[in-house]
N, C-alpha and C positions, 0 to 999 in steps of 0.2 A: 509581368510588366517589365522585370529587365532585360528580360529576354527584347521583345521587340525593340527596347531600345539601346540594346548590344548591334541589333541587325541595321539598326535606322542611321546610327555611326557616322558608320564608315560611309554610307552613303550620301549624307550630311556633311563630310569632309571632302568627298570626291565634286558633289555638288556646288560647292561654294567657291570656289576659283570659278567656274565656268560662267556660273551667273553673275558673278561680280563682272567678269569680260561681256557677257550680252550686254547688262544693262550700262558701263561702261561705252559699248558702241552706240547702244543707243541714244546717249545722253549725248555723246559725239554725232552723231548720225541726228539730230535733233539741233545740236548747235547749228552744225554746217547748213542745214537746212532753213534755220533761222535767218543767217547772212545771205544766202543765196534771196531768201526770199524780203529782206531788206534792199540788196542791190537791185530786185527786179522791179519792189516799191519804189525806188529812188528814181531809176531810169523810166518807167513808165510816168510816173509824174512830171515830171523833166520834159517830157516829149510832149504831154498832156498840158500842161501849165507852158509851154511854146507854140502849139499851137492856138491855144486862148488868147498869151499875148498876140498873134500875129493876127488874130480877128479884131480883135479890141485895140486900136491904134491909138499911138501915144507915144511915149519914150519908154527905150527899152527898160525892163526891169531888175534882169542879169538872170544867171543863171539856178545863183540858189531862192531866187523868189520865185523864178520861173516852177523850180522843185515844190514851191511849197503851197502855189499854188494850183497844180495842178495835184499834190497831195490834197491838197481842202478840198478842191471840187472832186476829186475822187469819192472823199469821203461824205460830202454832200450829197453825191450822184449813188453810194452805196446805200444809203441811209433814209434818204427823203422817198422816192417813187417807190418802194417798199412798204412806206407807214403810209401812203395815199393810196398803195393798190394797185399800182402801175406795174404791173411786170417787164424786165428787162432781160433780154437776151446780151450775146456777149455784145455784138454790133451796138445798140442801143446803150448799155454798159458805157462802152468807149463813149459815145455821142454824147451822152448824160453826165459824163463826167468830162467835158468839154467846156458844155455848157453852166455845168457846174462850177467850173474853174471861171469862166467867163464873168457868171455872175459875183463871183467874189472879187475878181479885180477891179469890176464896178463898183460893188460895196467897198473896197478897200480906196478907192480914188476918189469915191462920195467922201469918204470920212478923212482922206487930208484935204478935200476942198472945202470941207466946213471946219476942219480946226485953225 
């Protein structure tokens, strides 16, 4: 028994710099990849939540509502035609999440017209 773990050692010593640096990248390589894929959330909703407003006319809403909601109808449009069974390609995706956006700025301007 000490035999093998005279031999296991030094190998255990050699090994543990290296792996602390992978999973170090990784953890790195997993951050970076978190913000990338924030800014791309941020920007596609942006875009998505602008084009809803410019269907849905009225006064503008600016641009961080414009983000948020075309964020909500994204997340409406990932979540709803999935639980009904509606399959969605990317195209439809986009479109669905348009519409999504759409329908919340409706619900959102129903509800300061009745408060």
């Amino acid at each position: 028994m000490q035999g093998i773990l005279r031999k296991a050692a030094p190998v255990a010593l050699i090994a543990g710099p290296a792996l602390a640096q992978e999973q170090a990248a990784e953890a790195v390589g997993a951050a970076v990849g978190g913000v990338i894929g924030l800014v791309i959330v941020i920007v596609v909703g942006a875009v998505i939540g602008w084009l809803a407003s410019m269907v849905v006319k009225g006064g503008g809403s600016g641009i961080v509502t414009n983000v948020l909601y075309g964020i909500g109808g994204s997340l409406l449009a990932g979540y709803l035609p999935p639980l009904l069974g509606i399959p969605l390609g990317a195209v439809g995706g986009i479109i669905a999440a348009i519409v999504g956006a759409i329908v919340l700025i409706l619900i959102v301007r129903a509800l300061h017209r009745s408060a």
